[in-house]
C-alpha positions in Angstrom: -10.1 -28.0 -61.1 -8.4 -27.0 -57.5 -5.1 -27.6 -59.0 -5.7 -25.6 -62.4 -7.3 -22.7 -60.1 -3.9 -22.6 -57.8 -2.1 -23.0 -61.5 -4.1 -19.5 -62.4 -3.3 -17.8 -59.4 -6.5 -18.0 -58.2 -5.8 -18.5 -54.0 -9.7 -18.7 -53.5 -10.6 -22.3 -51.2 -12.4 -25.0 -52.9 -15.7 -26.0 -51.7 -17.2 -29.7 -52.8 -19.3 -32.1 -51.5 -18.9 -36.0 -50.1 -17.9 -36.9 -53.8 -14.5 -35.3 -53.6 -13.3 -37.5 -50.0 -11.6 -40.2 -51.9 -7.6 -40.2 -52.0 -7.6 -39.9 -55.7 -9.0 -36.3 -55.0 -5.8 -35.3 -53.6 -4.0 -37.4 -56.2 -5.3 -35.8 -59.0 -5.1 -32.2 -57.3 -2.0 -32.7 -55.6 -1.7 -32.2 -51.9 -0.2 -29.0 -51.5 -3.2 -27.3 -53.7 -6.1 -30.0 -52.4 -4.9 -28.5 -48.4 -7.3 -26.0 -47.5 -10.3 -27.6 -49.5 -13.9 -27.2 -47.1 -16.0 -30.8 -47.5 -19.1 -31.4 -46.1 -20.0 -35.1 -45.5 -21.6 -36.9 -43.2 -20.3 -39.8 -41.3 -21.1 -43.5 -42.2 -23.7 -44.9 -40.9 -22.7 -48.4 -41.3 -19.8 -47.4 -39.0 -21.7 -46.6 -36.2 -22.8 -49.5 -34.3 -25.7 -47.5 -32.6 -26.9 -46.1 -36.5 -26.5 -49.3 -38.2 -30.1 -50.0 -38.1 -31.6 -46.6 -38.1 -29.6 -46.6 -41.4 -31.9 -49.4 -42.7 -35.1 -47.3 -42.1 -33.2 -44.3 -43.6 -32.4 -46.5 -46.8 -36.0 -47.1 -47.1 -36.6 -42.9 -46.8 -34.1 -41.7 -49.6 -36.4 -39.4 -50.8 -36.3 -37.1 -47.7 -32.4 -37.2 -47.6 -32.0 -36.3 -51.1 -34.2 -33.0 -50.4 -32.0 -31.9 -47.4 -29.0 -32.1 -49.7 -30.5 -30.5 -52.0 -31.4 -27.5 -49.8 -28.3 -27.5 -48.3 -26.3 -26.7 -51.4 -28.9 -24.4 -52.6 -28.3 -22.6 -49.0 -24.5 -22.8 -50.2 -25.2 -21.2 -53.4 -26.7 -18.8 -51.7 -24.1 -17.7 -49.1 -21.2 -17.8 -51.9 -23.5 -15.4 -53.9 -23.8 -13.1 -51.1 -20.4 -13.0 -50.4 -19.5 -12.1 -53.7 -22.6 -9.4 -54.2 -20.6 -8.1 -50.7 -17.0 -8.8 -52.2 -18.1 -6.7 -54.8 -19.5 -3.7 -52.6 -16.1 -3.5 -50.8 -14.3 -2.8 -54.1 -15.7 -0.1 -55.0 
């Protein structure tokens, strides 16, 4: 998707979640149009010696994480909507 929207013309920055860190992302997008892409991820836990076993509690509490996610992209949604309601103000 990035590299058919730089394809297009469209020079707008691409926005994605923790499934999009993986090196076939930029493989598959290319790494002059994937440059510029906004992630939001979290560290590993598991890498983190002083997490490892609040991790194993957190496991147990998936639930909870899977809400704040949730709200957090809906808060996302929300901002990019504004911008474009605001986008579309300035145009006129």
């Amino acid at each position: 998707m990035v590299r058919q929207a730089k394809e297009l013309g469209l020079n707008a920055p691409f926005m994605s979640g923790d499934g999009s860190i993986d090196p076939k992302f930029i493989e598959i997008a290319g790494s002059k149009e994937a440059e510029g892409t906004y992630m939001t991820f979290s560290p590993d836990p598991q890498n983190i010696p002083t997490a490892r076993n609040l991790s194993k509690d957190t496991r147990r509490n998936m639930v909870n994480w899977v809400l704040i996610q949730y709200m957090h992209m809906m808060h996302q949604i929300s901002c990019l909507q504004r911008l474009r309601r605001l986008t579309a103000l300035k145009a006129k």
